[in-house]
C-alpha positions as CSV (number, residue, x, y, z in Angstrom):
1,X,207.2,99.7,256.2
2,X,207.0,103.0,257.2
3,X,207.1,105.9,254.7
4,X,210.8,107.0,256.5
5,X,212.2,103.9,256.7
6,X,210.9,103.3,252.7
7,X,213.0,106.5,251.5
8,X,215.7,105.6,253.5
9,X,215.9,102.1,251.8
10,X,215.4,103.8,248.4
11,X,218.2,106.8,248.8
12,X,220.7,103.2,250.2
13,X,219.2,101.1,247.1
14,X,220.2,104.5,244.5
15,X,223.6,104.6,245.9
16,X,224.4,100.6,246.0
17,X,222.8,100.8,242.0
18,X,226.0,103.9,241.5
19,X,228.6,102.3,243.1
20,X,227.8,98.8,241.3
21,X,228.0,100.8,237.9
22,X,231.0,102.9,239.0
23,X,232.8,99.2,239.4
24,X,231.7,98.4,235.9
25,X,233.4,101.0,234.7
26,X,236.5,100.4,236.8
27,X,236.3,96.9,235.6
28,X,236.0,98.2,232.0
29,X,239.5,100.7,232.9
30,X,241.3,97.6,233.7
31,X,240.6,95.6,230.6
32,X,241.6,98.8,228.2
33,X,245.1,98.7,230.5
34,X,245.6,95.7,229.6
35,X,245.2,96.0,226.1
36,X,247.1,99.0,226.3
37,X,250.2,97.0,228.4
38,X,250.1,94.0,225.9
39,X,250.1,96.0,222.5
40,X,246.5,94.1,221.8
41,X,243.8,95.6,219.4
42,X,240.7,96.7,221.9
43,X,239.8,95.8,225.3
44,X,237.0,94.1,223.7
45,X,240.0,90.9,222.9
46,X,241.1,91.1,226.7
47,X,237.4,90.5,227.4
48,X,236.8,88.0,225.6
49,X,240.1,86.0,226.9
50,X,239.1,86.8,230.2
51,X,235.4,85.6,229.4
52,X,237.6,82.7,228.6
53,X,240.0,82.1,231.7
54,X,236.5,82.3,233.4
55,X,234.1,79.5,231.7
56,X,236.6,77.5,229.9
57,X,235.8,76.3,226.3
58,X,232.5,77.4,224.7
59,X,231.0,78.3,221.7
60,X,231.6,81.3,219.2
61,X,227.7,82.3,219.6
62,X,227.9,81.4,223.6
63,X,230.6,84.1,223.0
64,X,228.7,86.6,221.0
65,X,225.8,86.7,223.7
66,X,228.4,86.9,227.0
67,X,229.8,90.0,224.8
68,X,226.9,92.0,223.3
69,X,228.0,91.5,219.9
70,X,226.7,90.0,216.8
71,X,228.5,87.0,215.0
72,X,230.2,89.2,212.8
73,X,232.2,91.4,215.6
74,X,232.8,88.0,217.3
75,X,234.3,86.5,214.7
76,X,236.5,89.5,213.9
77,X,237.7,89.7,217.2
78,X,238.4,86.0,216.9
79,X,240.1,86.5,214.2
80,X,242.6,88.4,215.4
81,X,243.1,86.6,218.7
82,X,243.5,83.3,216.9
83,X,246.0,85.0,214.6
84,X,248.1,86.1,217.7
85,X,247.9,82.3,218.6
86,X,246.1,83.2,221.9
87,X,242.8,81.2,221.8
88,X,241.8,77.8,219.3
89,X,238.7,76.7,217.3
90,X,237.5,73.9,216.2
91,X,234.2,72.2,214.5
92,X,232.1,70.8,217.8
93,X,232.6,66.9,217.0
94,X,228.9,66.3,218.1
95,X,227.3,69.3,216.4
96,X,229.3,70.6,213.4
97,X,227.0,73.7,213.5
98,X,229.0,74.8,216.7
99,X,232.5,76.0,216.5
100,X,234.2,75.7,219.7
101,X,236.7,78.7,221.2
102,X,239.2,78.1,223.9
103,X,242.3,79.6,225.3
104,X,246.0,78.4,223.9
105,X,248.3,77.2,226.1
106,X,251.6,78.7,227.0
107,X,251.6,82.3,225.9
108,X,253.1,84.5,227.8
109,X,250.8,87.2,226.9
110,X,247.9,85.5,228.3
111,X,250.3,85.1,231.7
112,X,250.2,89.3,231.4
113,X,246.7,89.5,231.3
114,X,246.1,87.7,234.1
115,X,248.3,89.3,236.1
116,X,246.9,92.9,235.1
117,X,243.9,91.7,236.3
118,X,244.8,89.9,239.3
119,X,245.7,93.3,240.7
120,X,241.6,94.1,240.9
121,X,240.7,90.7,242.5
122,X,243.4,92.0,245.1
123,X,241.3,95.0,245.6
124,X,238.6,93.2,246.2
125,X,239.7,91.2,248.9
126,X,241.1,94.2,250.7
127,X,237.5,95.5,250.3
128,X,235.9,92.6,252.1
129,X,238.6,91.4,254.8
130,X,236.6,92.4,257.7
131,X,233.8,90.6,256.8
132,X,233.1,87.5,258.2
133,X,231.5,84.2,256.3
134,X,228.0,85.1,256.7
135,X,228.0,88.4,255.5
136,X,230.5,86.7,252.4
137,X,227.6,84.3,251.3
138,X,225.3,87.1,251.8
139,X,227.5,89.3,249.1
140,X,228.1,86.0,246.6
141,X,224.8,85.3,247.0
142,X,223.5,88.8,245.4
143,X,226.3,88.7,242.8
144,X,225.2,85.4,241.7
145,X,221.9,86.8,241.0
146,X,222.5,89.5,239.5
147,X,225.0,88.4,237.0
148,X,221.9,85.8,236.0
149,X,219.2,88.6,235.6
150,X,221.9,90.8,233.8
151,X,223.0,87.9,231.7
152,X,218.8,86.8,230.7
153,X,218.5,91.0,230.2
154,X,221.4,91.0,227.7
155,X,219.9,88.2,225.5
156,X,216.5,89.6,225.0
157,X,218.2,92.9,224.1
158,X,220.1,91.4,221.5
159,X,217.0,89.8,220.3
160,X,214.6,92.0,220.1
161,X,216.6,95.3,219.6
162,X,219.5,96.3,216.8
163,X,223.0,97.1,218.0
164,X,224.5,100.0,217.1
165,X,224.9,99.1,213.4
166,X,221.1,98.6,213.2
167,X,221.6,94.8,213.0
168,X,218.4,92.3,214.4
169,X,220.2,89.0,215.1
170,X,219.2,85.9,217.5
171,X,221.7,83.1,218.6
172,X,221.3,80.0,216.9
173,X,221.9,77.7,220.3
174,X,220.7,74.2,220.1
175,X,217.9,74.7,217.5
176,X,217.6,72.2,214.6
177,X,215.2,74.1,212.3
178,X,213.8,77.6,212.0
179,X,210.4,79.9,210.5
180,X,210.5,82.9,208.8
181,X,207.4,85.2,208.8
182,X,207.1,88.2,207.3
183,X,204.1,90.4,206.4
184,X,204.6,93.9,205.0
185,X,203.5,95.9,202.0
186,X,205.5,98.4,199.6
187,X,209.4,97.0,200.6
188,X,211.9,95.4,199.1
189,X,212.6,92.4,200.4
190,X,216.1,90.7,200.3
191,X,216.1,86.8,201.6
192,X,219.7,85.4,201.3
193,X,222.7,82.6,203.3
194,X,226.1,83.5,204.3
195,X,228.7,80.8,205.2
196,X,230.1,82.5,208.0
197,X,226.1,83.4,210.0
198,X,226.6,81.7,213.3
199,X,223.4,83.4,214.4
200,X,220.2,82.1,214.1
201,X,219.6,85.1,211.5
202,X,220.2,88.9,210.7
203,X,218.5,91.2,209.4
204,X,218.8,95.6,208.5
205,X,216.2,97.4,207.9
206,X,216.1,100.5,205.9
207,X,213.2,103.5,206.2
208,X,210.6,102.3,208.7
209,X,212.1,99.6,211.2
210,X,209.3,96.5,211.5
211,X,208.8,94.9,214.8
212,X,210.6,91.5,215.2
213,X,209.7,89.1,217.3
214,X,212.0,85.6,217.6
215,X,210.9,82.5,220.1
216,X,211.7,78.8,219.9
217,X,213.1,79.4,216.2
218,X,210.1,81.7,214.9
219,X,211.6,85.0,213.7
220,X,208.2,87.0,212.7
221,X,209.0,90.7,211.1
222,X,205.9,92.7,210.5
223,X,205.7,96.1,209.6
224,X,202.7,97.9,211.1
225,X,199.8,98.5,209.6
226,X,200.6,102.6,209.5
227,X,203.5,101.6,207.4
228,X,201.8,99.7,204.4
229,X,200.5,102.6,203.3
230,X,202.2,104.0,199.9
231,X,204.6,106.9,201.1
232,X,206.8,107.1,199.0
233,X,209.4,106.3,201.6
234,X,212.1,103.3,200.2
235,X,212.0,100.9,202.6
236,X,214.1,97.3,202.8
237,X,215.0,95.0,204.9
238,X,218.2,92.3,204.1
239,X,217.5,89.2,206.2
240,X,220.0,86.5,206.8
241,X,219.4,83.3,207.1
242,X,221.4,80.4,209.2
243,X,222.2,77.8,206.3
244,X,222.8,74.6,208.9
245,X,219.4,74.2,210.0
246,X,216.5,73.4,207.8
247,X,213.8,76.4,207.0
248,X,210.0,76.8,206.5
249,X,209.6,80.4,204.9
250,X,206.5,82.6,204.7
251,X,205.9,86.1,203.1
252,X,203.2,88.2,202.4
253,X,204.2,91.3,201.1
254,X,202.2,93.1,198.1
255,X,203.8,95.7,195.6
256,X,206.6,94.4,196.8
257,X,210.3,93.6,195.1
258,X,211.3,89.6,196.7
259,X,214.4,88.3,195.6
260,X,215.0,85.4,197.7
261,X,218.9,84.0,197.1
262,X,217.9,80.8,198.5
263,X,220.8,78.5,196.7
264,X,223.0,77.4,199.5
265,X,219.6,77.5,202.0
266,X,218.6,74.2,203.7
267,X,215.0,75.0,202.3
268,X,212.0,72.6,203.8
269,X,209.2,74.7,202.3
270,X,208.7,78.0,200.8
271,X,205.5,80.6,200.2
272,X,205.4,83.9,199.0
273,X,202.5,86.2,198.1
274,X,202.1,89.1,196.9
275,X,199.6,90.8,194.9
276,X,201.3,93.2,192.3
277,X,204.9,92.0,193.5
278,X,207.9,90.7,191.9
279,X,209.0,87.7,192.9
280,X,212.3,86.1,192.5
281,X,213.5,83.1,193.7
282,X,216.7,81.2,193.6
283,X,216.1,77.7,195.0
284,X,218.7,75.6,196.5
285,X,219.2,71.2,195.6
286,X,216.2,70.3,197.3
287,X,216.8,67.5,200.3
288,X,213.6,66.1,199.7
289,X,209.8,66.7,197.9
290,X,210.2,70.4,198.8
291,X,206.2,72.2,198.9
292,X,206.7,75.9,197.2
293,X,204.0,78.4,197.0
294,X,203.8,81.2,195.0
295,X,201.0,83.8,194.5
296,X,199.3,87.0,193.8
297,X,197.2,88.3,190.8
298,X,199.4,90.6,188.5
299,X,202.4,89.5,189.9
300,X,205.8,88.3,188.1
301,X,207.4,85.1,189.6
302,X,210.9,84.0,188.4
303,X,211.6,80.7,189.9
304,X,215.4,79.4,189.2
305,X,216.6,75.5,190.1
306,X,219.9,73.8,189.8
307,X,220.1,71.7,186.7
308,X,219.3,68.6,186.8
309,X,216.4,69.0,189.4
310,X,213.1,68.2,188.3
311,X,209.9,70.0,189.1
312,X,206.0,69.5,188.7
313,X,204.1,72.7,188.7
314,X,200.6,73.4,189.4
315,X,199.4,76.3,187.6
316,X,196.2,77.9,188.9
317,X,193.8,81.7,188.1
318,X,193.0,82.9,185.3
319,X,194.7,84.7,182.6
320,X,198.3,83.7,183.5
321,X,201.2,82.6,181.2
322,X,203.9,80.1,182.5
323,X,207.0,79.5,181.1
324,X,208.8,76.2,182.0
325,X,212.2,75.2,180.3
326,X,211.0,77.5,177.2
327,X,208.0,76.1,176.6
328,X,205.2,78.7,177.6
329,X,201.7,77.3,178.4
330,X,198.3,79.1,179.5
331,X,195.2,78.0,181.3
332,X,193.7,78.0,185.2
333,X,194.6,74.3,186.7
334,X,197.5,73.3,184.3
335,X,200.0,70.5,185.4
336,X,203.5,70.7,184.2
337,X,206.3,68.7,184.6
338,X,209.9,69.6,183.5
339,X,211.2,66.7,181.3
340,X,212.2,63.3,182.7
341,X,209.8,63.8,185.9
342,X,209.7,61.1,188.3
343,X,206.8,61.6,190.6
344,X,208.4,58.3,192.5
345,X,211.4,60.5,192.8
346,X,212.4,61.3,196.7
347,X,213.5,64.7,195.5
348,X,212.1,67.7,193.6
349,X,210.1,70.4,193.8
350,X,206.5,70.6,194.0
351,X,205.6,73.9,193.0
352,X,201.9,75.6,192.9
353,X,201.2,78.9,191.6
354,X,197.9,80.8,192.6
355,X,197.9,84.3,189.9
356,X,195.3,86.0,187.8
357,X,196.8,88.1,185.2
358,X,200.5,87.2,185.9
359,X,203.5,86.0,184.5
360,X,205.8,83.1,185.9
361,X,209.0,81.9,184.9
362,X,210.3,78.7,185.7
363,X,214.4,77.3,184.2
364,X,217.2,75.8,185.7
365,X,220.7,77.2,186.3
């Protein structure tokens, strides 16, 4: 191609890019009419029925992914439209981690927005009546393409990058378990559930944002190395997790504050270290002989179990006082056993604790 014809194809290429934004835009006009003309919150709820009209039933997080938005604006906005009686949702009978959305039937609201925007597709085939099949297919063709690259665009965005509330989120899709990593130095460190997380997980960051990395149900949040030196900057990060899947968790994080709220958490295993840290840990009814790990010379562990769940404990370093139940022990390879231990037991918590020098709680709640 010829260095003519090359700038002739880029200055046609620039334009087509303008004109495909300027119908965005358009397209964005017609859904803030319609919100406008049928007294509705924000165009964001015409979008979202339109999204609707267009795929049929799907999922909440499907939903949150078509739309940019995290489960928490979803669900607001779902809210409000399932308050107006304009869309349904309902458990997904073969995965009760999935809530299904679709359109109600018979409102004449929903008759209103379809007509609004009935008027653009009527602008669009006044824009292509004089073209003939082939050059049709030729237009669908790109269209289909594009929406594709756009849509696979828009989900590593939202999983890689915050939205505008500083928010790191990853849809949950069809996984049935996830891993939490995290390595940092100097935070403090929130781990905790919420009932209404149809993500995969959140998480905000406060001070210096870590990078975060999510694929195949790995979320890894490291803080770079530049970062774990002592500033005196306060940094945190809140992280989320999805309580219908079950979780392996991993932290490293020295002089560190971890309080890990992990009651209502489908836990699998759990291990935390950090040198100088303190460490607290709620843990949930375990499913299972559930491996925890704690560690870190000088730190101070606070471990906390429903009542009526046993645990062994391995005690290991020197120096180090454990407390279990009330009774305080010392010594470098102790094993404890909270009273009426069953080691044929199918569930309770096997819990080993590397430390020179530190202190470690263990009771029930």
């Amino acid at each position: 191609m010829s260095s003519g014809s090359q700038g002739k194809r880029d200055e046609i290429l620039a334009a087509l890019k303008r004109e495909l934004r300027k119908s965005s835009s358009f397209g964005a006009s017609f859904f803030r009419v319609a919100a406008t003309q049928t007294g509705m919150a924000a165009d964001t709820d015409i979008q979202v029925l339109d999204l609707l009209d267009l795929t049929g039933e799907t999922s909440a997080g499907q939903l949150a992914e078509l739309m940019g938005m995290t489960s928490g604006a979803i669900a607001k906005v779902l809210n409000r439209l399932e308050a107006s009686g304009l869309v349904q949702r309902e458990r997904d009978k073969s995965d009760g981690r999935r809530v299904i959305v679709r359109l109600a039937q018979g409102q004449e609201a929903l008759d209103k927005v379809r007509a609004i925007l009935a008027s653009l597709e009527e602008t669009w085939d006044e824009a292509v009546s004089s073209n003939d099949e082939e050059e049709l297919a030729l237009l669908l063709a790109f269209l289909e393409r594009g929406n594709t690259l756009a849509r696979q665009r828009l989900a590593e965005l939202q999983t890689v990058a915050p939205d505008e509330r500083d928010v790191f989120s990853a849809p949950l899709d069809a996984l049935s378990r996830g891993r939490l990593v995290v390595s940092s130095a100097g935070i403090r460190l929130v781990l905790r559930t919420d009932e209404g997380l149809t993500d995969l997980y959140q998480a905000r960051f406060e001070g210096a944002v870590p990078n975060v990395t999510v694929q195949d149900g790995v979320v890894t949040i490291r803080y770079p190395r530049r970062f774990l030196i002592l500033t005196g900057e306060q940094r945190q990060a809140m992280i989320t997790l999805n309580r219908t899947i079950p979780w392996h968790i991993t932290v490293q994080s020295g002089g560190s504050d971890i309080i890990a709220e992990l009651g209502d958490l489908e836990l699998a295993s759990c291990e935390i270290r950090g040198v100088g840290s303190k460490i607290h840990v709620e843990l949930p009814v375990p499913s299972g002989v559930i491996p925890v790990r704690l560690g870190g010379g000088g730190a101070e562990m606070v471990v906390r179990r429903p009542a009526g769940v046993a645990i062994q404990v391995h005690l290991k370093g020197w120096g180090s006082a454990c407390t279990l139940d009330g009774q305080t022990y010392f010594g470098n390879n102790l094993w404890l056993q909270s009273a009426g231990f069953d080691p044929a037991a199918s569930c309770y918590y096997s819990l080993e604790v590397v430390s020179s020098g530190g202190l470690v709680t263990i009771t029930s709640r």
